[in-house]
N, C-alpha and C positions, 0 to 999 in steps of 0.2 A: 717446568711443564712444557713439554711438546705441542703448539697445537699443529693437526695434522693439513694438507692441502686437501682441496675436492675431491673426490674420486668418482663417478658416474653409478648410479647401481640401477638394473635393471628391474629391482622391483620398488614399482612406483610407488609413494603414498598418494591418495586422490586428496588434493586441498578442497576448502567449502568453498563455493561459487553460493553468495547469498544475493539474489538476484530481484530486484523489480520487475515488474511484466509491463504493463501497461505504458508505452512513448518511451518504452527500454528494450525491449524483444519484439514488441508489435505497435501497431498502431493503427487506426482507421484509413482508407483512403483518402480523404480529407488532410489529414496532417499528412501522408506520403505526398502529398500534388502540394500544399504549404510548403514542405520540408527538401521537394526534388532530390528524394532518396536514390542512390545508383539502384541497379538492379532491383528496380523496383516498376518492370513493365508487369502489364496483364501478364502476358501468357510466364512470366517469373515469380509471380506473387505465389504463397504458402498461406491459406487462411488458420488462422491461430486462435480466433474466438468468434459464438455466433452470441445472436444477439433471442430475447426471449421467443422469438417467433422459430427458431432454430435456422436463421439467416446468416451466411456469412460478415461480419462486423471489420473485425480489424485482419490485420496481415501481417505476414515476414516478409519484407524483400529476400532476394535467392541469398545476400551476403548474410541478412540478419538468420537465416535458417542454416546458414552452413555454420553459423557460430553457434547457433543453439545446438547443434548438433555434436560441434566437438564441447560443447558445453555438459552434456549427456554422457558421452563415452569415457571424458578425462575428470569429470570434476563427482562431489559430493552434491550437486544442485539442490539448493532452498529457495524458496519463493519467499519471498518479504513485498506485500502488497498490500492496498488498501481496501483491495476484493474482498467481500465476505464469502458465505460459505456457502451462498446459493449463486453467488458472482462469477469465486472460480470452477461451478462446474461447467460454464460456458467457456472456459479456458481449452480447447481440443489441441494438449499436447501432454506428453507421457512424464509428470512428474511421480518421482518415486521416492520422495524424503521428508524432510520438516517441513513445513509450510505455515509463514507467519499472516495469517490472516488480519482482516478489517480493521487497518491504521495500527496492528498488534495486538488487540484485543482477544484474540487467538492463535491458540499452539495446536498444532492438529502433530500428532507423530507421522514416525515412518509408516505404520499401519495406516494413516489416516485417520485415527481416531482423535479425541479431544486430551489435550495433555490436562490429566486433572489436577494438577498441583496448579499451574497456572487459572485455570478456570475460577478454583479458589478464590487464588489472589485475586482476580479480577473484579468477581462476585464483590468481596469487600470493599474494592475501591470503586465499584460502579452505585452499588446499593445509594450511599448518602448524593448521589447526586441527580438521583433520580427526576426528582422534584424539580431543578434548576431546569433538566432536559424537557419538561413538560412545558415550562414557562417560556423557554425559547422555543420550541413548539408553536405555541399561543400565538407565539410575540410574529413571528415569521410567517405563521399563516394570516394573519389579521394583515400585514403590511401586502400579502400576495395578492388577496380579498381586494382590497380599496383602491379602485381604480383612479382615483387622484395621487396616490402616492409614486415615486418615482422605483417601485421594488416590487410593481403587480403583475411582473410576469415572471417571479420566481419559481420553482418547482422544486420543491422542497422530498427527502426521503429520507426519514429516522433507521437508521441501520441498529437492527436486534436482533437479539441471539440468547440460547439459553444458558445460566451458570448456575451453580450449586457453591451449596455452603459448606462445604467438605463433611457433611454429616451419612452415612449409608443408605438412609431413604431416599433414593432419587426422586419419590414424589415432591421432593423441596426444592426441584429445580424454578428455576424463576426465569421469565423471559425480560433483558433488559434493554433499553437502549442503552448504545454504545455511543456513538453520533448523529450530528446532523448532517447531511449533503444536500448541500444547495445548489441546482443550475440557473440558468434565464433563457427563458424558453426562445429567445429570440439570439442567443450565445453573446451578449453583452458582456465584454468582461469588465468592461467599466464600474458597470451596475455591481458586480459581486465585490468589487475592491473597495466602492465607494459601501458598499452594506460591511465588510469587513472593520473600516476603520468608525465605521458607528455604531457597533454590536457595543463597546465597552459603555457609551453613554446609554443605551436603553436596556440594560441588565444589570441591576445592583451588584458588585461586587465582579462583573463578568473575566475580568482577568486574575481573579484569584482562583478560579473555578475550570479555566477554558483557554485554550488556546485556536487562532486560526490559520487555516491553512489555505491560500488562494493558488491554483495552478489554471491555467487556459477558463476551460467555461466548468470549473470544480470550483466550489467553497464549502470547506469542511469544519465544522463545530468540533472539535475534540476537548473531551475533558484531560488534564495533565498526566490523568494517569494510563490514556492511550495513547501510544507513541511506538515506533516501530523501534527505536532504540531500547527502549527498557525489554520489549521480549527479544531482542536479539543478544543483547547483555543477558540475557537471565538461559538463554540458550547456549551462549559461550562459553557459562560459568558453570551451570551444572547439566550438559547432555554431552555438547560436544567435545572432542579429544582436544586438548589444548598443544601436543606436540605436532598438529595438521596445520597446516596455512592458511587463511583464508581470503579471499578478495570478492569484489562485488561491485555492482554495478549500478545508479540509477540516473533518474530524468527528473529530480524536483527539486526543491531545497528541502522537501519532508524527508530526502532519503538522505540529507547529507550526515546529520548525526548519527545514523545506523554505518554507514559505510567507514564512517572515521573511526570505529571500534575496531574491524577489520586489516590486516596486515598491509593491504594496498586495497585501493576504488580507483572505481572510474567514471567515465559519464558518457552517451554517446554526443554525438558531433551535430546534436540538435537538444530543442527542449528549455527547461525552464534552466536548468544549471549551466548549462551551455551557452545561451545567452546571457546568465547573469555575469559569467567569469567573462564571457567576450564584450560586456559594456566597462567592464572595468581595464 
């Protein structure tokens, strides 16, 4: 058997570019002036998301906007973020493909609609846990409440969304929590790391049930079965074309297990994976 050398062809395949948003494409002013991004003056900046009030929020520097850009023209672009589905409509840039929503917990197609086979699954594995997410509920408003304790300026937001039971009556849709997102209103990140490593003692069972996630002034409650890897895995195996390439990109350690399913990642030159590979 022959095998043959390279040959160049002019008709491209578009590989998946399966992308983070959030301290990966953009970022608030605050982390650009933290981060002393090049090309990231006023009269350069690209607003990329507003915030509820319909106020400009975060930004592209001119480099991070000319990347997105060829980002758009040569690639198959997927979002893989931990936006939900009222998060990324303040996202103002032109996506036009899959889109892995709230930690995973959602598949929206190319139409934008909700992938119902996944909503399913979802449905199933969020149902039995419902009960635990009330309790930590409970538990995390009580500690915000009581101004002696050292966790009373938490501000806490249950991220929910509708699923269904794969039955034809959409009347059986059901609204669930998915997560918790905890900030400190005062942006302590001390405070979230130290509440992170005592979630397992004031929740029976809490690490059979739950994983966490700490990034900047984010602490996120996930149950095992949201995870941006499992619906990017379940995206690679039954939508996308497996003879296409794919690569990606993020800013956390939540993204590194999504990226290492991908043909190549990467990371930008800031953020929480950036620093964790530059302390080692």
């Amino acid at each position: 058997m022959t095998i043959p050398f390279f040959e160049s062809n002019p008709n491209i395949i578009k590989p998946y570019a399966l992308m983070d948003l959030d301290d990966t494409l953009f970022q608030t002013q605050r982390k650009i002036d933290a981060w002393d991004l090049p090309t990231a003056e006023s009269e350069r900046l690209v607003c990329a998301t507003v915030n509820k009030q319909g106020a400009p929020l975060s930004f592209m520097s001119q480099r991070q906007a000319t990347f997105f850009n060829w980002l758009l023209a040569s690639t198959d672009l997927i979002v893989v973020t931990a936006r939900d589905r009222n998060e990324i409509k303040r996202v103002k840039l032109p996506f036009n493909s899959w889109q892995v929503l709230t930690h995973g917990a959602i598949i929206l197609n190319t139409d934008g609609e909700l992938l119902s086979e996944w909503q399913q699954y979802m449905y199933g594995a969020l149902t039995p846990i419902q009960e635990k997410l009330q309790q930590l509920t409970a538990l995390i408003d009580s500690l915000s409440e009581t101004t002696e304790t050292f966790f009373n300026n938490l501000v806490l937001t249950p991220h929910v969304d509708s699923f269904h039971d794969g039955s034809d009556n959409r009347s059986n849709d059901t609204q669930l929590t998915i997560y918790l997102a905890i900030k400190h209103a005062q942006k302590d990140h001390q405070v979230l790391v130290d509440l992170a490593n005592q979630l397992p003692t004031l929740i029976p069972d809490f690490e059979s049930h739950f994983y966490v996630h700490v990034n900047a002034n984010n602490l996120a409650i996930l149950p095992h079965a949201v995870h941006k890897r499992h619906a990017v895995q379940f995206l690679l195996q039954n939508h996308l074309d497996s003879l296409r390439p794919s690569f990606g990109f993020g800013d956390s350690l939540a993204d590194l297990p999504f990226l290492q399913l991908l043909d190549w990642y990467g990371m930008p030159n800031h953020g929480q994976l950036h620093e964790q590979r530059y302390a080692q």
